[in-house]
C-alpha positions as CSV (number, residue, x, y, z in Angstrom):
1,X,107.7,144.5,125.5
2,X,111.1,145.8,124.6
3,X,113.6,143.3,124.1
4,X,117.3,144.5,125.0
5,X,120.4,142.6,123.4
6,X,123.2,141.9,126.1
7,X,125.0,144.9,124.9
8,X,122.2,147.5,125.2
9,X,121.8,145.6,129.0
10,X,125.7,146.2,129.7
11,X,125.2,149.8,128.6
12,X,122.3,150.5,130.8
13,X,123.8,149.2,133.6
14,X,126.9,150.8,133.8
15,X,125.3,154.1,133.2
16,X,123.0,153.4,136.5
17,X,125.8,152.3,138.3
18,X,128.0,155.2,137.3
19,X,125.1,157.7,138.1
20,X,124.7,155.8,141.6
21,X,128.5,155.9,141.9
22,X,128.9,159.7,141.5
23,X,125.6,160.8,143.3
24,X,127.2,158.8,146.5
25,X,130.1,160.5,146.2
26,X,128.8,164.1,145.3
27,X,126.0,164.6,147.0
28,X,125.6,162.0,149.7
29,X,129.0,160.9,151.6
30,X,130.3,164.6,151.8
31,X,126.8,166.0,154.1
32,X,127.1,162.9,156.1
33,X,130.3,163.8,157.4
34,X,128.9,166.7,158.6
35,X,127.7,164.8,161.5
36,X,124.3,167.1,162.8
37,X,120.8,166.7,161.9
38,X,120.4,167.7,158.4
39,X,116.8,168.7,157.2
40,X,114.7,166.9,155.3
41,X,114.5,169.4,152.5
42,X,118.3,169.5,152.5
43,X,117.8,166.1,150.8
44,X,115.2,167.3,148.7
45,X,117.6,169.7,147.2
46,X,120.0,167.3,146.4
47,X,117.6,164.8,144.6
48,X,116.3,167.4,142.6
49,X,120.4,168.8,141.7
50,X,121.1,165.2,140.7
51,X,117.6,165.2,138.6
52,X,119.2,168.2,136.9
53,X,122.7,166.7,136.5
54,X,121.2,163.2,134.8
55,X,119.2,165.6,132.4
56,X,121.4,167.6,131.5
57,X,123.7,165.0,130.8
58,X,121.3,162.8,128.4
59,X,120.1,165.9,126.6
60,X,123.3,167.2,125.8
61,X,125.0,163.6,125.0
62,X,122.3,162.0,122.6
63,X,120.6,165.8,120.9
64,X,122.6,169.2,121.1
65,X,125.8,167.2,121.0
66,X,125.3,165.3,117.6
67,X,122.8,168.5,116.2
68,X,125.0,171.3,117.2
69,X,128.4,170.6,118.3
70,X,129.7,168.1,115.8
71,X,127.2,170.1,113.1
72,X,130.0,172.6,113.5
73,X,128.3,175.4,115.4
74,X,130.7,175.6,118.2
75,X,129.6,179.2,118.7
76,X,126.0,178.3,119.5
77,X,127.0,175.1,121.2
78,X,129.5,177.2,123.6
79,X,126.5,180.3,123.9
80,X,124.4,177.5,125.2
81,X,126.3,175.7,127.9
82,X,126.8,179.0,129.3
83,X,123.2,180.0,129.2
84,X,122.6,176.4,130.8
85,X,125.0,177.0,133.5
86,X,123.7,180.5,134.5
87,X,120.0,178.6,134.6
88,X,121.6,175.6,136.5
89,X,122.5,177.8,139.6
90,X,119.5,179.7,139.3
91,X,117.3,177.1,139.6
92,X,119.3,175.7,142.4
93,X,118.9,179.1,144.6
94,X,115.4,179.6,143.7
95,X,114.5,175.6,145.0
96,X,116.4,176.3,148.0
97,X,114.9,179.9,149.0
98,X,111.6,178.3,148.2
99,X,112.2,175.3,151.0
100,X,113.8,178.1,153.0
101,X,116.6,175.9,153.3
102,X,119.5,178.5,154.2
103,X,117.3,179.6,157.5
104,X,117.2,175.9,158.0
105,X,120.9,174.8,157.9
106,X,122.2,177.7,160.0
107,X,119.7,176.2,162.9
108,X,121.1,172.6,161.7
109,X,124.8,174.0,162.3
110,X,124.3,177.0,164.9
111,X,121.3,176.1,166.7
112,X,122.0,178.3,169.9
113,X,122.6,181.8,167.3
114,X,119.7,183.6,165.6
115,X,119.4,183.2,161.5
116,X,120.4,186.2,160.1
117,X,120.5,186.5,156.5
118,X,124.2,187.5,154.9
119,X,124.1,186.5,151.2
120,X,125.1,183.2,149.3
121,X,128.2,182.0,149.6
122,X,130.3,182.1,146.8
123,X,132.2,178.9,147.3
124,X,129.0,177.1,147.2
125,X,127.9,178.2,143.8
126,X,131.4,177.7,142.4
127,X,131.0,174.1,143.7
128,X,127.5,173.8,141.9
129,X,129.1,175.3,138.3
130,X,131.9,172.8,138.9
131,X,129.7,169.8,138.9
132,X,127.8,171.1,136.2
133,X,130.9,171.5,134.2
134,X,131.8,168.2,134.8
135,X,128.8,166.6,133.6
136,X,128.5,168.6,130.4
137,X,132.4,167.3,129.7
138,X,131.9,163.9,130.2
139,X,128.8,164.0,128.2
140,X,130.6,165.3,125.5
141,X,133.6,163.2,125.5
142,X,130.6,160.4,125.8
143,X,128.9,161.7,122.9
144,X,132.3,162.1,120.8
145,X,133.7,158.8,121.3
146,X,130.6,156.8,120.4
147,X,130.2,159.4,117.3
148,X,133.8,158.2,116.3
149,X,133.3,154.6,117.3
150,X,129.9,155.1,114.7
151,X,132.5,156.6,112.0
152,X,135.2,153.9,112.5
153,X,132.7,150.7,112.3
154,X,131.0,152.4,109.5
155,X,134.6,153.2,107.6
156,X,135.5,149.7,108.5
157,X,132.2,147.9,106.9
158,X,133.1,150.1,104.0
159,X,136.9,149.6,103.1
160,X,135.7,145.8,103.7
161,X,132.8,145.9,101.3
162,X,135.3,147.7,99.2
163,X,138.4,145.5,99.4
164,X,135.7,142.9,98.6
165,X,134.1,144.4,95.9
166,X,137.9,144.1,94.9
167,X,138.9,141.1,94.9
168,X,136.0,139.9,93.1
169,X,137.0,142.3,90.2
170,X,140.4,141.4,90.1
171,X,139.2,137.4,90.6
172,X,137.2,137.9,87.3
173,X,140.2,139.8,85.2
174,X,142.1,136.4,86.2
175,X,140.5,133.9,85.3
176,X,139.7,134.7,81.9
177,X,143.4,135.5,81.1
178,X,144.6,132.6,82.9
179,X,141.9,130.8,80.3
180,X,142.6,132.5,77.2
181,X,146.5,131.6,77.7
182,X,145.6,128.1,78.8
183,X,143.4,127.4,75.2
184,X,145.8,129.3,72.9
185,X,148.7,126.7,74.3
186,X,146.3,123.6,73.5
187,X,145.5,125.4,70.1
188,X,149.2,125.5,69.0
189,X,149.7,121.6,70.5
190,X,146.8,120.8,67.8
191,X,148.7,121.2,65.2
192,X,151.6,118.8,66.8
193,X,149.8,115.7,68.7
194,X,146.4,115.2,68.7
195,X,146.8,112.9,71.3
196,X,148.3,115.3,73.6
197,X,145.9,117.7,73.0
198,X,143.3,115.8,74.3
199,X,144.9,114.9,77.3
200,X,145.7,118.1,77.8
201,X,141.8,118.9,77.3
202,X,141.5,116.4,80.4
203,X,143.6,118.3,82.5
204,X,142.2,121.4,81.9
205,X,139.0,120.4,82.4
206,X,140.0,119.1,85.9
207,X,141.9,122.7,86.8
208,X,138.2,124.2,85.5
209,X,136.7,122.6,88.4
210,X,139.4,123.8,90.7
211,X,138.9,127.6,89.5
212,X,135.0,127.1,89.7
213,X,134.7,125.8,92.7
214,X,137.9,126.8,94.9
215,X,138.3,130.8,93.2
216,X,134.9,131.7,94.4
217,X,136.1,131.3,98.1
218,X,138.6,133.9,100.2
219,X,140.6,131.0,100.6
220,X,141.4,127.3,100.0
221,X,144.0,124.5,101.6
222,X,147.4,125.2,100.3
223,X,147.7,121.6,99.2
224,X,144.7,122.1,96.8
225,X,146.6,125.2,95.4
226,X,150.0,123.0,95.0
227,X,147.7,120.5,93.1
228,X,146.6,123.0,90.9
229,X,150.5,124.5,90.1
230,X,151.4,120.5,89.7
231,X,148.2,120.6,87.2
232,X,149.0,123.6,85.4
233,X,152.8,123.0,85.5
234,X,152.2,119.5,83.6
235,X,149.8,121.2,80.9
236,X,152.6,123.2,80.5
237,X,155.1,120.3,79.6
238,X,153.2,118.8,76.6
239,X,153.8,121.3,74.9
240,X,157.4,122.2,75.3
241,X,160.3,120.9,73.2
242,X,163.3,119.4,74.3
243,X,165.2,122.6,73.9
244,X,163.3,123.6,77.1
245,X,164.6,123.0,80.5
246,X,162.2,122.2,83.7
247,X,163.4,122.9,86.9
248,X,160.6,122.0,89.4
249,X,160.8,121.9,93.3
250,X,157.7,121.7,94.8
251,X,156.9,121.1,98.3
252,X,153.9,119.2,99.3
253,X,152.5,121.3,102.2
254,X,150.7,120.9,105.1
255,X,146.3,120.4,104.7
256,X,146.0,122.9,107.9
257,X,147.9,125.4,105.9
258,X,145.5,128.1,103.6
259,X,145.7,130.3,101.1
260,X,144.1,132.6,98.9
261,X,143.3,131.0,95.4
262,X,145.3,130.9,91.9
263,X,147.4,133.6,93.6
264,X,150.4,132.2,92.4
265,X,149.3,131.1,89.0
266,X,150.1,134.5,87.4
267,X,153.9,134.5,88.1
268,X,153.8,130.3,86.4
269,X,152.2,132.1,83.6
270,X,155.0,135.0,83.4
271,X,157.6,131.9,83.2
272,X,156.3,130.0,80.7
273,X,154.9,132.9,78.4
274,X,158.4,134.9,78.1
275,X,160.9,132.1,79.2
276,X,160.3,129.8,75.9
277,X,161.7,129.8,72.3
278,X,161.4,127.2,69.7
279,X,164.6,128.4,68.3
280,X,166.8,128.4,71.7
281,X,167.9,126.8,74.5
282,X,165.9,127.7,77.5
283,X,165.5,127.1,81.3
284,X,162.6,127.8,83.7
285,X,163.1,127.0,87.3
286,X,160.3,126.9,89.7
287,X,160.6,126.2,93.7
288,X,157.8,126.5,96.0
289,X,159.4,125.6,100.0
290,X,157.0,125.6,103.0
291,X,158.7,126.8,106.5
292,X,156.0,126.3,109.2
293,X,153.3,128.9,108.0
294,X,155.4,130.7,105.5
295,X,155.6,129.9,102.0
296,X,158.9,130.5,99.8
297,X,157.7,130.6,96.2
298,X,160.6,131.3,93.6
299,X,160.9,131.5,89.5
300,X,163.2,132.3,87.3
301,X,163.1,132.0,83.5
302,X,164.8,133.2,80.3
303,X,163.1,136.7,78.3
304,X,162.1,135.7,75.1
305,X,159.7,138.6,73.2
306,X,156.6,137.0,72.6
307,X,155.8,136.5,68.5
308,X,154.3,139.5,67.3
309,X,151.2,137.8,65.8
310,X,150.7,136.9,69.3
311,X,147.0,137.7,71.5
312,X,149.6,138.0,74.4
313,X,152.1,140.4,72.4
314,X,150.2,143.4,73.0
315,X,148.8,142.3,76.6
316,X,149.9,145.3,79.6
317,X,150.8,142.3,82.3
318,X,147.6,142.4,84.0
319,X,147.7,138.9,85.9
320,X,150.6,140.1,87.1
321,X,149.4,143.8,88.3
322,X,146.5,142.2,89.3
323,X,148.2,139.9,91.7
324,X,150.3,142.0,93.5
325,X,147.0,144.4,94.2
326,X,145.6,141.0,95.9
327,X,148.6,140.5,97.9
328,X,148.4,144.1,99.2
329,X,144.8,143.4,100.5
330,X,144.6,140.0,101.7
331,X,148.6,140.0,103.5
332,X,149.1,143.5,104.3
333,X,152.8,143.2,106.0
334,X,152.5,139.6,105.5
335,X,153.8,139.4,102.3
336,X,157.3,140.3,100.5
337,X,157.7,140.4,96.7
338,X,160.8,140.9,94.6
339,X,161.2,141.1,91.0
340,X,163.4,141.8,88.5
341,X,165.7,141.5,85.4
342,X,169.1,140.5,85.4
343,X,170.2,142.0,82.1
344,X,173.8,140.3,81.9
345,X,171.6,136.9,81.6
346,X,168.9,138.0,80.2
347,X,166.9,136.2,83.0
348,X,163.7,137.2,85.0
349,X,163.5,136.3,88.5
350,X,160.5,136.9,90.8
351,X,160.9,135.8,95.2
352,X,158.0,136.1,96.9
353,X,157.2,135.2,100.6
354,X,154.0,134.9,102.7
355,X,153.3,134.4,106.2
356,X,149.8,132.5,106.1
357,X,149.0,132.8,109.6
């Protein structure tokens, strides 16, 4: 026994109710108003034109539609429907001189004049080609939409396994550079305060868990992500010196509120990694504002070159390239980023807005 999902039961049954619909309309209400005894194989004709119709319609809709037309051979497609046509009529005449059924509708009209034979009328085969035409367009346009609605899911699946296949790559370039920046800051603070190495061991340890578990999902509660900025942001302190300014605003959000994971931690590490010197007087500033469902994040930090000994003095900015990508796939038109360099101060500033609906 076949078993039919809802959809393929919806289908069905607006295709026989369709077909019922345009028989009654086209073949059935038009001789009733005719008003005289029509002949029994006057009906017989018609069953058999709407056998012809429905076939023709299925054939060309689910074979010579997908095989020829949208193969590109319009030439043989077009050949064809003509040949059909010319075939269509002909059978149609031949069914009804073989039930004699002009003789019999001239006595069903004119019963008191004799039958005399005069020819077909034109006007009735141009009515048959015309109903034929019909149903060859709307098979078509049937045929055509589905193959397009076929093209668009399967595009769709595929810009999503894409997209997906994305993110995961740039996820994985992340979290080993927001790592290898994380360890080479507890390296230095080793040589400074053992104590405060350790502690900052702890913390890290406790942000592992975060990126573990929370970066392998699409997205987590934006309170977690604050937790983790508050996290990181306070690694960040043991080892600055007191040349080093802090300016921290950070919102506790709403738990309703989500987000995608360490998308912000790229633009911390930007602040930190360029805006410190252990010969000058520096000042980061970092705000984070929640309005509703949008998030104002903000940072702005002195440019200091990074030591030339440095892992990270070679590095191309990749967290950073890497996070806008993100943003243009997860918050297409949801998102506004703005970054720059204000030469006069020798400042960096970055703004960036998302709508988390």
């Amino acid at each position: 026994m076949i078993n039919l999902n809802p959809k393929s039961r919806v289908s069905i049954l607006v295709h026989i109710l369709g077909w019922a619909m345009l028989s009654t309309v086209l073949l059935l209400l038009s001789p009733l108003s005719w008003r005289v005894d029509i002949p029994l194989e006057f009906w017989f004709r018609q069953v058999l034109m709407a056998i012809f119709l429905i076939s023709l319609f299925y054939v060309n809709m689910l074979w010579f539609v997908p095989n020829v037309l949208l193969k590109g051979k319009h030439a043989i497609y077009l050949l064809t429907i003509i040949l059909g046509g010319v075939l269509f009529v002909g059978l149609l005449i031949y069914a009804e001189n073989f039930l004699n059924l002009p003789e019999l509708m001239h006595k069903a009209f004119n019963p008191d004049k004799p039958y005399v034979n005069k020819g077909r009328r034109i006007s009735g085969d141009v009515f048959n080609i015309m109903i034929y035409l019909l149903t060859i367009g709307i098979s078509t346009s049937v045929a055509s939409v589905q193959k397009w609605q076929k093209d668009e899911l399967l595009r769709r699946e595929l810009d999503e396994q894409r997209i997906n296949t994305e993110l995961s790559y740039l996820k994985a370039q992340i979290n080993p550079h927001f790592f290898f920046n994380t360890l080479n800051n507890i390296y230095a603070l080793t040589n400074l305060d053992v104590k405060k190495a350790q502690e900052a061991l702890l913390k890290l340890s406790r942000m592992m868990r975060y990126v573990l578990y929370e970066n392998q999902k699409n997205e987590t509660l934006l309170s977690r992500e604050v937790g983790f900025i508050n996290d990181y942001i306070e690694l960040m302190k043991m080892r600055l010196t007191e040349k080093v300014t802090l300016n921290i605003s950070v919102e506790e959000p709403k738990d309703d509120l989500v987000i995608a994971p360490m998308l912000l931690l790229p633009f911390l590490e930007n602040s930190f990694k360029h805006g410190v010197s252990s010969q000058h007087p520096s000042e980061i500033m970092i705000k984070l504002e929640v309005m509703g469902s949008t998030v104002f994040f903000e940072t702005k930090n002195h440019i200091f070159p990074a030591y030339s000994d440095s892992p990270e003095a070679n590095e191309n900015g990749i967290g950073l390239v890497n996070t806008q990508r993100r943003l243009s796939l997860l918050y297409p038109d949801k998102y506004r980023l703005k970054f720059g360099k204000d030469e006069d101060k020798q400042e960096y500033w970055v703004n960036l807005t998302i709508n988390l609906e």
